[in-house]
Backbone as numpy.savetxt, mean C-alpha at the origin, in Angstrom:
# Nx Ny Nz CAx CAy CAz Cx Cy Cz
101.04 48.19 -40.68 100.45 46.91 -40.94 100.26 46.17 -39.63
100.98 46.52 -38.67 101.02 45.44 -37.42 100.06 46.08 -36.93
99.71 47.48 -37.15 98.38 48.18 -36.58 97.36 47.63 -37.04
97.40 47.67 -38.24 96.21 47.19 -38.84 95.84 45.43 -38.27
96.88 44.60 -38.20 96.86 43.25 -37.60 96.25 43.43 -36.12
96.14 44.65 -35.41 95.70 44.12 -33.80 94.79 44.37 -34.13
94.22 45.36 -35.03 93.03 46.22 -35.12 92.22 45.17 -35.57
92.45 44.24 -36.83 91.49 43.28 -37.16 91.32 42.62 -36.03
92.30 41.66 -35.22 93.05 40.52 -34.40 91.34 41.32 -32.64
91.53 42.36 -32.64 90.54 43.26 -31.77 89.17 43.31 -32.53
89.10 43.22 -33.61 87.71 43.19 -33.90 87.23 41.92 -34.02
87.98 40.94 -34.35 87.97 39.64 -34.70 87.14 39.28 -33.08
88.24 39.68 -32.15 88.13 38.99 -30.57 86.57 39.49 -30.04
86.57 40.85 -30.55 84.98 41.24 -29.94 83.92 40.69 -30.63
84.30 40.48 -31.98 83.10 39.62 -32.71 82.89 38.30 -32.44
83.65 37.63 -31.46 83.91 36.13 -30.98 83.40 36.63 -29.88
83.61 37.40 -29.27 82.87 37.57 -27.91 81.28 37.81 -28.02
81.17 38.56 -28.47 79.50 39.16 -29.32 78.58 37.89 -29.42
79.75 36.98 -30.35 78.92 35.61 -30.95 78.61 34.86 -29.54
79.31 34.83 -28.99 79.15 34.21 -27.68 77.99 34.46 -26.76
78.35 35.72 -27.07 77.28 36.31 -25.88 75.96 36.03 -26.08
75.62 36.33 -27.81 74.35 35.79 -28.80 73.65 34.44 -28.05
75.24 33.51 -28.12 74.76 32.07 -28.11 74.33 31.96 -26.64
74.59 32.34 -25.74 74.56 32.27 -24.24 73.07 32.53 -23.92
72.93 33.60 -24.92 71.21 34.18 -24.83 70.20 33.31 -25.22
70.55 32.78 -26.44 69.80 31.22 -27.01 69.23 30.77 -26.15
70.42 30.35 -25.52 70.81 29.01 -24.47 70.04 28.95 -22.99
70.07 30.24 -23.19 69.18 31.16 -22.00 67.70 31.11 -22.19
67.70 31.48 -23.21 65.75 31.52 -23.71 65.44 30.26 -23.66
66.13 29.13 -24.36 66.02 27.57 -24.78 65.23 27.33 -23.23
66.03 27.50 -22.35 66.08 26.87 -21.16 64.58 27.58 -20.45
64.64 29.17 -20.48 63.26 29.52 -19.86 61.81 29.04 -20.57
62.12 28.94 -22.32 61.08 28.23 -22.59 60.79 26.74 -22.05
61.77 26.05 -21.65 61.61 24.63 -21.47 61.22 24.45 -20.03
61.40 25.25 -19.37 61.35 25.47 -17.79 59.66 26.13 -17.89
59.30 27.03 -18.63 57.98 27.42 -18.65 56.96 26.41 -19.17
56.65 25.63 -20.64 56.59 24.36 -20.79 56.72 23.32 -19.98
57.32 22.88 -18.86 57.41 21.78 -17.86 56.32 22.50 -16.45
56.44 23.72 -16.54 55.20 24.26 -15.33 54.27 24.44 -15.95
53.98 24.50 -17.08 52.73 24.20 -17.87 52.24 23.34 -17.87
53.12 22.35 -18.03 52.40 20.80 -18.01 51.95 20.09 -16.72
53.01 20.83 -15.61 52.64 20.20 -14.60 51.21 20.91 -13.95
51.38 22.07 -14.61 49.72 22.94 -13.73 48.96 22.39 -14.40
48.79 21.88 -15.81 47.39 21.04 -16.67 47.66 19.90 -15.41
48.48 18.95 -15.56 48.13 17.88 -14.80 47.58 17.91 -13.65
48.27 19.04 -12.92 47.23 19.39 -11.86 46.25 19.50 -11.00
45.68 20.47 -12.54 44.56 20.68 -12.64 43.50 19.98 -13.44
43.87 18.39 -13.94 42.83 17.42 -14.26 43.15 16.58 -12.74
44.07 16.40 -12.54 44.00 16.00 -11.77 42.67 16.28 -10.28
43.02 17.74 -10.47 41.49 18.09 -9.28 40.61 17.80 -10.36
40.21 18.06 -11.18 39.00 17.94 -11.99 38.44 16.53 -11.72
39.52 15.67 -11.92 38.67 14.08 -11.90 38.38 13.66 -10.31
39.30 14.10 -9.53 38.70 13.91 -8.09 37.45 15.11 -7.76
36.74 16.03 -8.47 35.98 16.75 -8.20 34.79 15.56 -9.24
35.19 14.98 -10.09 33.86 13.98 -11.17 33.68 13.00 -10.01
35.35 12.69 -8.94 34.78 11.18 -8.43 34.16 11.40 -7.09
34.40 12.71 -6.47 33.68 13.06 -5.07 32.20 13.92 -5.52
31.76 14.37 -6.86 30.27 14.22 -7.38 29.67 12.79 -7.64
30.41 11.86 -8.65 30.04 10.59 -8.38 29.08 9.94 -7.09
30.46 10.02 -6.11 30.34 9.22 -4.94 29.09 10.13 -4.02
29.18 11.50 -4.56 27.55 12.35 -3.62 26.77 11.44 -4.05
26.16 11.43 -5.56 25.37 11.38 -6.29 24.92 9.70 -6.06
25.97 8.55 -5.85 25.51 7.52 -5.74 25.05 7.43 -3.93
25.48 7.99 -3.56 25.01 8.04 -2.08 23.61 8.51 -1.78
23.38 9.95 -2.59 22.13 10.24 -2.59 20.88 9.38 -3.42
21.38 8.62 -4.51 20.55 7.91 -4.87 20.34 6.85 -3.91
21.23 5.98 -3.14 21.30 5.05 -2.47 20.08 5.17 -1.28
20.44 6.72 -0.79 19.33 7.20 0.53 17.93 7.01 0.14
17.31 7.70 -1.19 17.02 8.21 -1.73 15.54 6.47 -2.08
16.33 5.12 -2.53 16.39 4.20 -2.58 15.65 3.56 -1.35
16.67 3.57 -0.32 16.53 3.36 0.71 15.18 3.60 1.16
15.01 5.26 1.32 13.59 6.02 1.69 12.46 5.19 1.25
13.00 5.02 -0.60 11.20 4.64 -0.91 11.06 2.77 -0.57
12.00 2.10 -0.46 11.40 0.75 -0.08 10.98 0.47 1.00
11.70 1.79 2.13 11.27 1.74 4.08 9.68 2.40 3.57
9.10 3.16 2.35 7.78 3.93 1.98 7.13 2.80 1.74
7.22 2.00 0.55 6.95 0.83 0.20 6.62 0.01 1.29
7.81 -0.57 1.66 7.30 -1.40 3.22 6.23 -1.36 3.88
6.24 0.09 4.44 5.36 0.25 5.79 3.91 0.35 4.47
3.87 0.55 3.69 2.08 0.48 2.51 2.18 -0.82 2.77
3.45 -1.74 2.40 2.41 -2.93 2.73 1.80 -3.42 3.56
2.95 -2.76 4.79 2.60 -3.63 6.34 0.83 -3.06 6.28
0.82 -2.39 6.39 -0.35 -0.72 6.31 -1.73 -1.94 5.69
-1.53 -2.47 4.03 -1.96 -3.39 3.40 -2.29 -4.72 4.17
-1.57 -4.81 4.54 -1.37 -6.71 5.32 -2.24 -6.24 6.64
-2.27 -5.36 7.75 -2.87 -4.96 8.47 -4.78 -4.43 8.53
-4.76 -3.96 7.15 -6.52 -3.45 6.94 -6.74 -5.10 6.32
-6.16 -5.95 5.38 -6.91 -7.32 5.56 -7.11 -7.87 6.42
-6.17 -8.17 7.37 -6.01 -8.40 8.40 -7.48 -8.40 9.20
-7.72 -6.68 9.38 -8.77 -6.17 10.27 -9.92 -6.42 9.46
-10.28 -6.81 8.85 -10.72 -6.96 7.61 -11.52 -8.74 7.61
-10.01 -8.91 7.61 -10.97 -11.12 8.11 -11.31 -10.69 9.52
-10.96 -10.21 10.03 -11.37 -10.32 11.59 -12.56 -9.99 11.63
-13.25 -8.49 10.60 -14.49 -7.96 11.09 -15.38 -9.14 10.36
-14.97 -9.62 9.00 -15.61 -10.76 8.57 -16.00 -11.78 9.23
-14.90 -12.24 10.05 -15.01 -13.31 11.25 -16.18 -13.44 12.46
-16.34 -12.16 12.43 -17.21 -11.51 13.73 -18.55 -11.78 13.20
-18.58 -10.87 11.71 -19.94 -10.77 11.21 -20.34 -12.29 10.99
-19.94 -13.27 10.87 -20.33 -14.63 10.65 -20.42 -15.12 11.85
-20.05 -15.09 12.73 -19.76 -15.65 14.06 -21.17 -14.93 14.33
-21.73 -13.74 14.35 -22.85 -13.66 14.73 -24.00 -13.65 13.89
-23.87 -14.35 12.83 -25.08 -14.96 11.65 -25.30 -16.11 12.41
-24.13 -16.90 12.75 -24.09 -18.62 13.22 -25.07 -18.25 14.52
-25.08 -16.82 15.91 -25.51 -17.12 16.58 -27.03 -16.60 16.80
-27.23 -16.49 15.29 -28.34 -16.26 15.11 -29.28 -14.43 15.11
-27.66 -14.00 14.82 -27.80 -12.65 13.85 -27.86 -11.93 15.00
-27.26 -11.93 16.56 -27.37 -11.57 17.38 -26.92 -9.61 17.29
-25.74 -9.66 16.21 -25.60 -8.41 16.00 -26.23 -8.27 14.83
-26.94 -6.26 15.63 -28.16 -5.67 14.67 -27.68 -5.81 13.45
-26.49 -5.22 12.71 -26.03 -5.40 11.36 -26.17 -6.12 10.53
-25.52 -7.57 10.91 -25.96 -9.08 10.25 -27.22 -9.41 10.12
-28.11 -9.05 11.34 -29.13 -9.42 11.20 -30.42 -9.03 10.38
-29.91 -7.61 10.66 -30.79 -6.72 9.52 -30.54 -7.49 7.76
-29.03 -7.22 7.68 -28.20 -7.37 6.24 -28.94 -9.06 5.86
-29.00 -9.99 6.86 -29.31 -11.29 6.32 -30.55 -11.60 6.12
-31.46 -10.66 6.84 -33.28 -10.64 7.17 -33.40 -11.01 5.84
-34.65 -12.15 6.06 -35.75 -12.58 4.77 -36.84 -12.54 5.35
-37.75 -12.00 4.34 -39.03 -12.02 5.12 -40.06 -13.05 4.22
-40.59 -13.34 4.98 -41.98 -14.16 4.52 -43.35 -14.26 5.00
-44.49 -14.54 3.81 -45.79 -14.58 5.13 -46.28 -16.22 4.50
-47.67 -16.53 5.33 -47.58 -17.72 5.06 -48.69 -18.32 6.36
-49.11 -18.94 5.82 -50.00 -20.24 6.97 -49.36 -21.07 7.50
-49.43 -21.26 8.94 -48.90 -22.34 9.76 -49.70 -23.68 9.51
-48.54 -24.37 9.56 -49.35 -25.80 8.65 -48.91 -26.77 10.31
-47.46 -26.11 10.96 -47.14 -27.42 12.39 -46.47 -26.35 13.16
-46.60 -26.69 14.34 -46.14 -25.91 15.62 -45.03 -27.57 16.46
-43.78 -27.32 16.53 -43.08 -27.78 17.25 -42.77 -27.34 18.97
-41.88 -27.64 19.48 -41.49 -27.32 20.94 -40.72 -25.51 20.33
-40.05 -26.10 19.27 -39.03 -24.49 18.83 -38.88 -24.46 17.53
-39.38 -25.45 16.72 -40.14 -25.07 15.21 -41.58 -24.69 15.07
-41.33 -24.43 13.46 -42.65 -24.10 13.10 -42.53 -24.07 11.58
-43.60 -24.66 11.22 -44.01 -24.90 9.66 -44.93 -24.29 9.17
-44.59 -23.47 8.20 -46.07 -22.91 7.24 -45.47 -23.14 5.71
-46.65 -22.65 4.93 -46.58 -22.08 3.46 -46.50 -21.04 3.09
-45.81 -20.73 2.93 -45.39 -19.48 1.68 -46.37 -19.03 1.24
-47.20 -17.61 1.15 -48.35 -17.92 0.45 -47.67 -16.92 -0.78
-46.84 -16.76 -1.03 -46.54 -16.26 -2.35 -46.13 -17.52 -3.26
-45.00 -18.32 -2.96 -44.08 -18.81 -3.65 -45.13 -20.77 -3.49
-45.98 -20.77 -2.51 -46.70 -21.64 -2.44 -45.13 -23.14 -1.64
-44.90 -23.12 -0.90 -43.42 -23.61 -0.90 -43.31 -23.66 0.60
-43.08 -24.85 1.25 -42.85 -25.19 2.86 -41.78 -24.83 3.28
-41.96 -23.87 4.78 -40.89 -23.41 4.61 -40.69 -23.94 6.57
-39.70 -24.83 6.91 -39.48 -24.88 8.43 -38.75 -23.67 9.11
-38.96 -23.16 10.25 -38.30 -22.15 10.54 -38.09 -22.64 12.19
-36.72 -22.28 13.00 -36.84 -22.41 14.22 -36.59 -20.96 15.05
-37.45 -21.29 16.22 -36.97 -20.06 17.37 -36.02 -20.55 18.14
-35.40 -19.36 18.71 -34.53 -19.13 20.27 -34.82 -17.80 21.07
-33.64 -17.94 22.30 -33.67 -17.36 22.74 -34.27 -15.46 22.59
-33.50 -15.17 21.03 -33.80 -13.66 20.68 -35.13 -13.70 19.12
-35.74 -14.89 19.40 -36.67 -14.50 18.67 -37.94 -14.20 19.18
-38.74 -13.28 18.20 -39.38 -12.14 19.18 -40.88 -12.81 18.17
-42.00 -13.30 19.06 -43.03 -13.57 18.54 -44.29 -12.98 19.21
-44.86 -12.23 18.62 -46.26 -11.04 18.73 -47.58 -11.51 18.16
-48.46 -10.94 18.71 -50.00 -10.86 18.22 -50.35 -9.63 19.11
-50.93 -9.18 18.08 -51.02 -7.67 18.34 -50.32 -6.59 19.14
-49.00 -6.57 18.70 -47.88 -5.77 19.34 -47.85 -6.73 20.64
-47.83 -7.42 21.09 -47.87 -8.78 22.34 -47.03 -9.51 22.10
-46.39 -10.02 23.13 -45.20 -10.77 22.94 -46.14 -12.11 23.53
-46.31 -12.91 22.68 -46.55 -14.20 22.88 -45.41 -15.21 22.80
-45.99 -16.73 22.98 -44.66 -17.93 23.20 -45.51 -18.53 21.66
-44.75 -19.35 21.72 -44.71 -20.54 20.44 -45.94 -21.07 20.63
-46.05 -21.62 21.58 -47.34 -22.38 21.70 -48.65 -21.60 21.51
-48.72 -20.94 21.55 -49.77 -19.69 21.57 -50.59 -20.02 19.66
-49.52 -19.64 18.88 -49.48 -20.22 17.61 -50.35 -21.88 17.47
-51.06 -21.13 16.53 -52.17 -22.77 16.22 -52.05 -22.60 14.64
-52.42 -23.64 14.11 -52.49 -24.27 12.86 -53.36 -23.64 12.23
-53.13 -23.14 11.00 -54.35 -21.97 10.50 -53.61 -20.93 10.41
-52.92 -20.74 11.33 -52.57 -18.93 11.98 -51.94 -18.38 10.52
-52.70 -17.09 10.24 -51.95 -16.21 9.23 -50.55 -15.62 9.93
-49.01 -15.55 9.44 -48.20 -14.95 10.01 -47.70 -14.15 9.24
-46.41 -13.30 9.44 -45.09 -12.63 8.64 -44.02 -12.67 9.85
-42.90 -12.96 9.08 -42.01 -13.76 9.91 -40.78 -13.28 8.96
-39.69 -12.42 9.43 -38.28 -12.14 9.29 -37.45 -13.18 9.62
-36.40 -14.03 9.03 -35.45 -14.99 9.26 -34.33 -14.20 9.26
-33.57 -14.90 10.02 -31.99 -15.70 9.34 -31.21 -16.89 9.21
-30.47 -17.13 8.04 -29.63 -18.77 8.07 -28.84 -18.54 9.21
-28.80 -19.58 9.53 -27.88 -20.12 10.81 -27.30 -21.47 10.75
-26.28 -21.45 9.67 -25.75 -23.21 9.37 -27.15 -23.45 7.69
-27.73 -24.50 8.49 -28.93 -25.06 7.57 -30.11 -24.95 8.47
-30.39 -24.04 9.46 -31.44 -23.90 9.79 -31.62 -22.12 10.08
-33.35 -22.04 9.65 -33.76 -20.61 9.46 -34.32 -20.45 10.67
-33.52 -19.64 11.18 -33.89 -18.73 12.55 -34.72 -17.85 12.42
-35.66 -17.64 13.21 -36.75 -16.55 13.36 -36.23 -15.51 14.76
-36.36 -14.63 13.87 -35.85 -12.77 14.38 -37.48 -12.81 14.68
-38.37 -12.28 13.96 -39.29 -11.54 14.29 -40.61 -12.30 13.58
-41.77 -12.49 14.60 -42.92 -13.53 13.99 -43.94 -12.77 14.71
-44.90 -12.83 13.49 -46.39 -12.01 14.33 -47.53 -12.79 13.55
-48.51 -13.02 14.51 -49.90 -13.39 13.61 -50.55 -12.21 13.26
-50.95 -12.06 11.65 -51.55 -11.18 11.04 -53.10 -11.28 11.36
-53.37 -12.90 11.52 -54.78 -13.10 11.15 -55.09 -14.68 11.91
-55.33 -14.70 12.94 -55.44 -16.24 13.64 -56.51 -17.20 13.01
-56.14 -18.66 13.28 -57.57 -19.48 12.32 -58.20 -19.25 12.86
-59.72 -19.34 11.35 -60.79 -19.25 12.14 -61.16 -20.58 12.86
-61.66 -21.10 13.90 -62.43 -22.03 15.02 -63.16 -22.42 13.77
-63.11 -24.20 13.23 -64.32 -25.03 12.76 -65.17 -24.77 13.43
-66.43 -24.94 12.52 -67.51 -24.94 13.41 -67.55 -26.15 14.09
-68.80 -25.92 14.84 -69.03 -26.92 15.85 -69.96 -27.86 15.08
């Protein structure tokens, strides 16, 4: 019986040891799962962690490149207008010119051509640097003055003003100059005839 007492008292002790050993293993796994779980969590965090600094250093490209991008087209913009403001610019100026030489009596060919009126007509008065006829279309008095670049002919001949007598058939190219019609180009078609005697 006292045999039989160690023999249980020995199986008893190894089955307490056994249990132990069981529990130790638990205790063991408990811990590698919880230890694997905590490097899990910390590699997710991690790895949002790069993720959102990879959203905020695309961000920050992306607003930069729009910014350049921005930039480019209002320095594009700009210089169209300057570009704009510059052809008006050149623009009143050539306007400026072209009037400036209507006023001096169409001195440039362009204006002068562009403003030419023509008319024919009977000389009705001869001044020092006017001259008066009728219209023979429109029937209508028309005063006209010369200068310096007006060019007056009878028969391809460059004659003066005075030359011109009362009667005289003409055709005569103008231009305005203010309120007075400048004569470009004057020719007698057909001189009066001499009253008889």
């Amino acid at each position: 019986m006292r045999k039989l007492m160690m023999a249980v008292g020995a199986v008893a002790a190894l089955a307490m040891a056994s249990g132990c050993s069981k529990r130790d293993n638990v205790a063991e796994q408990r811990q590698d799962v919880a230890e694997a779980q905590s490097e899990a969590q910390q590699k997710t965090a991690e790895i949002r962690q790069e993720e959102r600094q990879d959203i905020a250093r695309t961000q920050q490209d992306a607003r930069e490149d729009i910014a350049e991008t921005r930039g480019e087209a209002n320095q594009e913009v700009a210089n169209a207008q300057q570009d704009v403001r510059e052809e008006q610019s050149d623009l009143a100026k050539a306007e400026r010119e072209r009037g400036e030489d209507l006023a001096q009596g169409g001195s440039g060919t362009t204006g002068a051509t562009a403003a030419a009126t023509n008319v024919q007509g009977r000389v009705l008065d001869t001044g020092r640097d006017t001259l008066t006829l009728v219209d023979t279309v429109s029937n209508r008095q028309i005063k006209l003055k010369t200068n310096d670049q007006s060019r007056i002919l009878h028969d391809n001949h460059p004659v003066k003003l005075g030359d011109i007598k009362e009667g005289d058939q003409v055709r005569a190219s103008y231009v305005a100059d203010g309120k007075d019609l400048v004569v470009r180009e004057l020719s007698i078609t057909q001189p009066a005839t001499p009253a008889p005697k």
